[in-house]
C-alpha positions in Angstrom: 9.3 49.6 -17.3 6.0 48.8 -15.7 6.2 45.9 -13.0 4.0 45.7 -9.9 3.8 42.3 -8.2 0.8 44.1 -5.5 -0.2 47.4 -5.7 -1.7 48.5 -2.9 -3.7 51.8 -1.5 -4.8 52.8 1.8 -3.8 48.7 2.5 -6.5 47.6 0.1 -4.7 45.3 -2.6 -5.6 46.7 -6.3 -6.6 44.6 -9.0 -4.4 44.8 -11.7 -5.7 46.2 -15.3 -3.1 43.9 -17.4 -1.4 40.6 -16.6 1.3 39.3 -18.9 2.3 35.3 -18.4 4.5 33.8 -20.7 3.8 30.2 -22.3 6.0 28.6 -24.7 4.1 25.9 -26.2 0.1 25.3 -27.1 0.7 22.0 -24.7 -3.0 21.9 -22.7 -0.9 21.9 -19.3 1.2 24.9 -20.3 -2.3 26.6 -21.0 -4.2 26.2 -18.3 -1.1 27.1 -15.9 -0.5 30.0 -18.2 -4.5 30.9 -18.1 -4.8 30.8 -14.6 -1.6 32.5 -13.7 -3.1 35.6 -16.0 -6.6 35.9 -14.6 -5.6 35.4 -10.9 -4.4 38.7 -10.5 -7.8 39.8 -11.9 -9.5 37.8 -9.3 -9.9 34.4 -11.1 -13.6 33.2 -12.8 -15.1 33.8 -9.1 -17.7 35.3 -10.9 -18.5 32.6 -12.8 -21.8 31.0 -11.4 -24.0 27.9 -11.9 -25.6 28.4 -15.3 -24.3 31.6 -16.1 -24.3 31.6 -20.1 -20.8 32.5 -21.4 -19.8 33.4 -24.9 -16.1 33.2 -26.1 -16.1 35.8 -29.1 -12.8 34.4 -30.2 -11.0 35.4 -33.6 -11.8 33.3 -36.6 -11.1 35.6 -39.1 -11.2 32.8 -42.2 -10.7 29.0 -42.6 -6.9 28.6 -41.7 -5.1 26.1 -39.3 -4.1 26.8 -36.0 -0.1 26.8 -37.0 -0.8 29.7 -39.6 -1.2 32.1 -36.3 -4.4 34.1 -37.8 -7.3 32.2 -35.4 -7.5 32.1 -31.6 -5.4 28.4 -31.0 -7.9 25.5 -29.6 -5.7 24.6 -27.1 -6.1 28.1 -25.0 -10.0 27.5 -25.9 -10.0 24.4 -24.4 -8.2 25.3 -21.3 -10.3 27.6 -20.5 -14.1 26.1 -21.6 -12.6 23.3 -18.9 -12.4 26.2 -16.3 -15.4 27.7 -17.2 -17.2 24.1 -16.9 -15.9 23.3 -14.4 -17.8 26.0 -12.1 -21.0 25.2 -13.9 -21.1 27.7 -16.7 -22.9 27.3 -20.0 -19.7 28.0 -22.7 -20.6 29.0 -26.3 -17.5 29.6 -29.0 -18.8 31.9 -31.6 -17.7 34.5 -34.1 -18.6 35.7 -37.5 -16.0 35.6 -40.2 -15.6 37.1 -43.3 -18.1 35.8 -45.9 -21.9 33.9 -45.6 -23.0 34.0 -41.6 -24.1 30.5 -42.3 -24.2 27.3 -41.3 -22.5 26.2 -43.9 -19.4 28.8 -43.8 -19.2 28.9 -40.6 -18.7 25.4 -40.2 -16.0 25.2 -42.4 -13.9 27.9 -40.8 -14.8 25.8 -36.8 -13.3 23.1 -38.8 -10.6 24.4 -40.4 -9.4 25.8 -36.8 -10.0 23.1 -34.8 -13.0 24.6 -32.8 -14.5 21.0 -32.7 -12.0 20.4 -30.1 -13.2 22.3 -27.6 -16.5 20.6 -27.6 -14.7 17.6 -25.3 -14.3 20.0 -22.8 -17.6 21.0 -22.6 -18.1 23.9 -24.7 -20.6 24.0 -27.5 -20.0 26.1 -31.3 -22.8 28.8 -32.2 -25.0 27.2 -34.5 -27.5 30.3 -34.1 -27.1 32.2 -37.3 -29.7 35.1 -36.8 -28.9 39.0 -36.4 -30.2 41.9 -34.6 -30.0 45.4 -34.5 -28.6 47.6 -31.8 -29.5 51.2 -31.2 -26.9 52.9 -28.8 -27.3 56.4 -29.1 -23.8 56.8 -26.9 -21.9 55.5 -29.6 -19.7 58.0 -31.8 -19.7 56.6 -35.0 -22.4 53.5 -34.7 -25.5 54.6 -33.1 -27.2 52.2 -35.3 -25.8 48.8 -36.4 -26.6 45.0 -36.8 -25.0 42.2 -35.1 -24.8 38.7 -34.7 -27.7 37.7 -32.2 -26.3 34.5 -30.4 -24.6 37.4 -28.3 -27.8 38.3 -26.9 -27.8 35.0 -25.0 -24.5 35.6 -23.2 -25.0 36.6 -19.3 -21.4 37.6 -20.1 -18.9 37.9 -23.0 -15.1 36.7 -23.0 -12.9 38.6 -26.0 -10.9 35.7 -26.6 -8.1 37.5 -29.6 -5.4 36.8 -31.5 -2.4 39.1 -31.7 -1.5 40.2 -35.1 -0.6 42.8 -37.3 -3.3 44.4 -39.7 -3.0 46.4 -42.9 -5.9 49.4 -41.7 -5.1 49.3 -37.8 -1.8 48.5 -37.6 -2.5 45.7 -35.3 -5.6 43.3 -34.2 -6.0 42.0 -31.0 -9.1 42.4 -28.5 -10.9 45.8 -29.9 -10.7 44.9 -33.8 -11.8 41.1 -32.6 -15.3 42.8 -31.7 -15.6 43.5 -35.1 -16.8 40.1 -35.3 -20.2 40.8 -33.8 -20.5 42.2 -37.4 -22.3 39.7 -39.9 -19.8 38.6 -42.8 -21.2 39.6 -45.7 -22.1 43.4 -43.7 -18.6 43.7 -42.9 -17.7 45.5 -46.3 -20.8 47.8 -46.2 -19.0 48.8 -42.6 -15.4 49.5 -44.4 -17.4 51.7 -47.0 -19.3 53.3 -44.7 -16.1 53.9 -42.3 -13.4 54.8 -45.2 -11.3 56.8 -42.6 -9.5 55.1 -40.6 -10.1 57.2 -37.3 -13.7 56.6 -38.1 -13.1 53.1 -38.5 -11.9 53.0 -35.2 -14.4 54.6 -33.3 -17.1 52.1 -34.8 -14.8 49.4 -33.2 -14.5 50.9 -30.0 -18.9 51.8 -30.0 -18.9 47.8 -30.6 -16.9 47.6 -27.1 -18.4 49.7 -25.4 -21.7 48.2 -26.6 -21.0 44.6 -25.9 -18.5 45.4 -22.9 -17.0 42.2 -22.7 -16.5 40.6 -18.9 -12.5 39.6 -19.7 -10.2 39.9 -22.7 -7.7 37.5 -23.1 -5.2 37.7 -25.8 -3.0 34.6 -27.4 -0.2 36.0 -28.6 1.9 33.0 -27.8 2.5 32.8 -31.7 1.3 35.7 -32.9 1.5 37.5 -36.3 4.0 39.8 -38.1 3.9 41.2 -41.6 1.2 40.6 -44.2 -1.3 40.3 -41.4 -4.6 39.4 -40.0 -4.5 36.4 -42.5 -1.6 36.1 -44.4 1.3 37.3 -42.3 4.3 35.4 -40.8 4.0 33.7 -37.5 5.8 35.4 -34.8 6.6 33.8 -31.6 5.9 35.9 -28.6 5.6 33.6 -26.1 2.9 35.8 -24.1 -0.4 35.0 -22.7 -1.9 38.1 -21.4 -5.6 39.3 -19.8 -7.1 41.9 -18.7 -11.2 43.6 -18.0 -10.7 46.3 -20.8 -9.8 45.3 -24.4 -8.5 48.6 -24.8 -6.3 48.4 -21.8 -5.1 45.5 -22.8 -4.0 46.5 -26.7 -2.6 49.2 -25.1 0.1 47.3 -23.0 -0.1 44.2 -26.2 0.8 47.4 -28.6 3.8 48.4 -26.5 5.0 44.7 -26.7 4.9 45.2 -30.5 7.1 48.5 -30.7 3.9 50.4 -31.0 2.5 53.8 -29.1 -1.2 55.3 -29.4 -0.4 57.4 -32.3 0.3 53.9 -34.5 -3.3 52.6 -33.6 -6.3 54.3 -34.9 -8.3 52.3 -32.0 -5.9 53.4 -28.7 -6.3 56.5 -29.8 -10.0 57.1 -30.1 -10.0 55.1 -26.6 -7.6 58.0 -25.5 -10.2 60.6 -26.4 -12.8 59.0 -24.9 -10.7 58.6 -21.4 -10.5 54.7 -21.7 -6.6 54.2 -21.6 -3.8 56.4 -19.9 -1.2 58.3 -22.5 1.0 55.2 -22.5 1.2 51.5 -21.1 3.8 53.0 -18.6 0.3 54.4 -17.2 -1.2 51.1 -16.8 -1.1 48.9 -13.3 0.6 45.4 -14.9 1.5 42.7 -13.6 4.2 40.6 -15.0 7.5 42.0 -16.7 6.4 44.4 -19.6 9.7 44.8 -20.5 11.0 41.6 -20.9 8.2 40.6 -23.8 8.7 43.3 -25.5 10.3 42.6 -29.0 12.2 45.6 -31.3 11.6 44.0 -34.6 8.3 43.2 -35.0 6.6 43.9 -38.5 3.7 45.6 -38.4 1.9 48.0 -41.3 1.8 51.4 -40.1 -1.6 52.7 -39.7 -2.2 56.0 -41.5 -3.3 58.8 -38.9 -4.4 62.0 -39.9 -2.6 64.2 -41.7 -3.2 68.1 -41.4 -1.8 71.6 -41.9 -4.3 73.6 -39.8 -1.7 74.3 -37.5 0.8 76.3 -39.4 -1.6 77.0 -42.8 -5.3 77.5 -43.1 -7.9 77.7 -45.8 -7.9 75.8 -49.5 -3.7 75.8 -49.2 -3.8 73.5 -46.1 -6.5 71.4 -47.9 -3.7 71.2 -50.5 -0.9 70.0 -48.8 -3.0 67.5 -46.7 -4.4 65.8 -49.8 -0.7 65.7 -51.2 0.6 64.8 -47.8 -2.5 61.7 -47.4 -1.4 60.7 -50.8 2.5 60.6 -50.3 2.2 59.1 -47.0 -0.9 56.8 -47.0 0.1 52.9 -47.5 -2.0 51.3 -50.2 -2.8 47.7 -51.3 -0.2 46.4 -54.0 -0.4 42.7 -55.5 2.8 40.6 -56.3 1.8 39.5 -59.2 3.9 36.7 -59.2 1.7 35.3 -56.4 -1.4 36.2 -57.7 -3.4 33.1 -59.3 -6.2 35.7 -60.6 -8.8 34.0 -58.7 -10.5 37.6 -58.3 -11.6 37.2 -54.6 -9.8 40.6 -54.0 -12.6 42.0 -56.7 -15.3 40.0 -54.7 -15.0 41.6 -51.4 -13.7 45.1 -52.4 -16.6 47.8 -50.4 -15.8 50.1 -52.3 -15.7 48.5 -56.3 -12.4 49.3 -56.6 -11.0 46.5 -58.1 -11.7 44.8 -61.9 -9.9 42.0 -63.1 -7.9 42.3 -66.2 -6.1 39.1 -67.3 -6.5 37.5 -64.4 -4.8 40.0 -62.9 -6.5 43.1 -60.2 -6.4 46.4 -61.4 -6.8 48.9 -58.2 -8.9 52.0 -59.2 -6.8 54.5 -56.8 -9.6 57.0 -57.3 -12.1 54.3 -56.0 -10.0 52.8 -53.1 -10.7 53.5 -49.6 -7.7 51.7 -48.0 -9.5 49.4 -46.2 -7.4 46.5 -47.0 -10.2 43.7 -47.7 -8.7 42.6 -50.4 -5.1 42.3 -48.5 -6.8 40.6 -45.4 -9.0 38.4 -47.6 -6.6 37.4 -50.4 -6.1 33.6 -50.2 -2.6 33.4 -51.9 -1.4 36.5 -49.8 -0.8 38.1 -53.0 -2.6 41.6 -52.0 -0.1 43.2 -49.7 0.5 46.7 -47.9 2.5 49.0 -49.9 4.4 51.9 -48.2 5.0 55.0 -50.4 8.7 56.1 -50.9 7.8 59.2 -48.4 6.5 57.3 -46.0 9.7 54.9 -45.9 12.3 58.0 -46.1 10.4 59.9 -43.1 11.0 56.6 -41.0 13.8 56.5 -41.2 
């Protein structure tokens, strides 16, 4: 267990790189107690000034209610756009969900989730709909890559997530939030582009380490289990938890979950880059690790890679990894019984996997890149991660 109150060198008191508070309700109160409990320990909004121009990238992955668990809950928003008024600060909510980057979308999903509330606390909703284009030559997968401009305003971005299980990264908290920055109908082309899922990753962590967001702050007070980002089971976790790194703080949010590096396709291409330590253990918390961590939580198991170099080499290795990748690799599977053929799985398939047949989605294997768009996406939550009978048996 990991659980300093101070840590201290030389006599200098060290900032902490995770807090975890826990708050059992989405009561205002309980949020702003719970809010300023986390970022204390990371020295509070102190560096908040007059003016400064904030941006809240929070998670608003599609046009669901608050109580479904998928979006970033407006009472945490409001608590803290009152904070962050409250010292002078310009606050803009924005994010770019799946689908048009318009006015029109958009406004349906701020609906929908109940952004318009934070607007009594001062806060205001992106309404700028333009893109840019970022060259960061640094980056190891996206050197090149448009984004959603209003960002451009921010003196300083705030990764306000949601914590939640998710079909290609095994979980989505402040890293895969980034992915945001993306505009919606560019987020496919990204998942084609980026079919591995190590690859994937590494185009989420560029976007961090592009962006660098000030604070991450997670709400994983009712978080998501199972068929997630969008059409999982609300899990209650009770947890509100902060940090300066995102991927410091899915790191110690992953552990809560029952999950190491090896499960996340993002930890570990932070690890290779030097971001994280091996394990949260490594990490300077405070708060009670332990004591939020839960041993059943549902969560898709991300595939990592698979390879025989070690103990075989040459066209036999290549082999038995492509027969290991496809015993092993989960897949997207629809229950028909939920499936009301509305072909939206078809629509947003990258890759053109998918063709409609009855009014029922027929998955080209040959064609499908495992991105799970059409699991995420699937309004019904019809489209579900499928494990492979190897995969199960090896678990356990």
């Amino acid at each position: 267990m990991v659980y300093w109150q101070k840590f201290q060198l030389g006599g200098i008191a060290m900032p902490m790189d995770v807090t975890l508070v826990r708050c059992e309700s989405y009561e205002l109160e309980e949020c702003s107690r719970a809010l300023e409990a986390a970022l204390a320990p990371l020295g509070g909004l102190d560096w908040v000034t007059p003016g400064m121009r904030i941006v809240v990238k929070v998670n608003l992955v599609s046009a669901m209610r608050p109580e479904q668990a998928a979006t970033t809950h407006p009472a945490l928003l409001c608590a803290l756009c009152r904070m962050l008024c409250a010292r002078g600060a310009s606050v803009v909510l924005g994010d770019s969900p799946g689908g048009l980057y318009n006015a029109a979308h958009v406004g349906h999903v701020y609906e929908a989730a109940g952004m318009h509330e934070c607007e009594a606390f001062g806060a205001s909703l992106n309404r700028n709909f333009g893109q840019a284009v970022a060259h960061f030559p640094e980056a190891v997968s996206a050197k090149t890559f448009q984004y959603t401009a209003y960002l451009d305003d921010a003196d300083a971005i705030i990764d306000f997530c949601k914590l939640k299980s998710h079909g290609m990264m095994g979980m989505s908290n402040a890293v895969k939030n980034l992915f945001g920055a993306i505009p919606g109908t560019m987020k496919p082309e990204y998942h084609y582009k980026y079919p591995d899922p190590d690859d994937f990753a590494n185009m989420l962590v560029d976007l961090n380490e592009y962006f660098k967001p000030r604070l991450a702050i997670c709400d994983g007070i009712v978080g998501m289990e199972g068929n997630g980002p969008t059409m999982g089971t609300p899990r209650r976790l009770n947890l509100v938890a902060a940090s300066r790194s995102t991927h410091m703080l899915d790191l110690a949010c992953a552990k809560i979950l029952g999950l190491a590096k090896e499960d996340v396709p993002t930890l570990r291409a932070a690890y290779k880059r030097g971001l994280i330590p091996a394990a949260a253990e490594g990490l300077l918390i405070q708060g009670d690790l332990a004591s939020f961590c839960v041993s059943d939580f549902q969560a898709p198991v991300a595939q990592g890679p698979v390879t025989f170099a070690a103990k075989f080499h040459g066209p036999f290795a290549k082999a038995m990894g492509y027969i290991a990748r496809t015993a092993l690799t989960c897949r997207p599977e629809v229950k028909r019984p939920m499936c009301v053929g509305c072909a939206k799985c078809a629509s947003v398939c990258p890759a053109k996997a998918i063709t409609m047949q009855n009014k029922l989605p027929i998955i080209d294997r040959k064609k499908c890149i495992h991105c799970f768009c059409c699991q995420e996406f699937c309004p019904k939550g019809a489209m579900q991660v499928a494990r492979p009978l190897a995969a199960r048996l090896l678990n356990k």
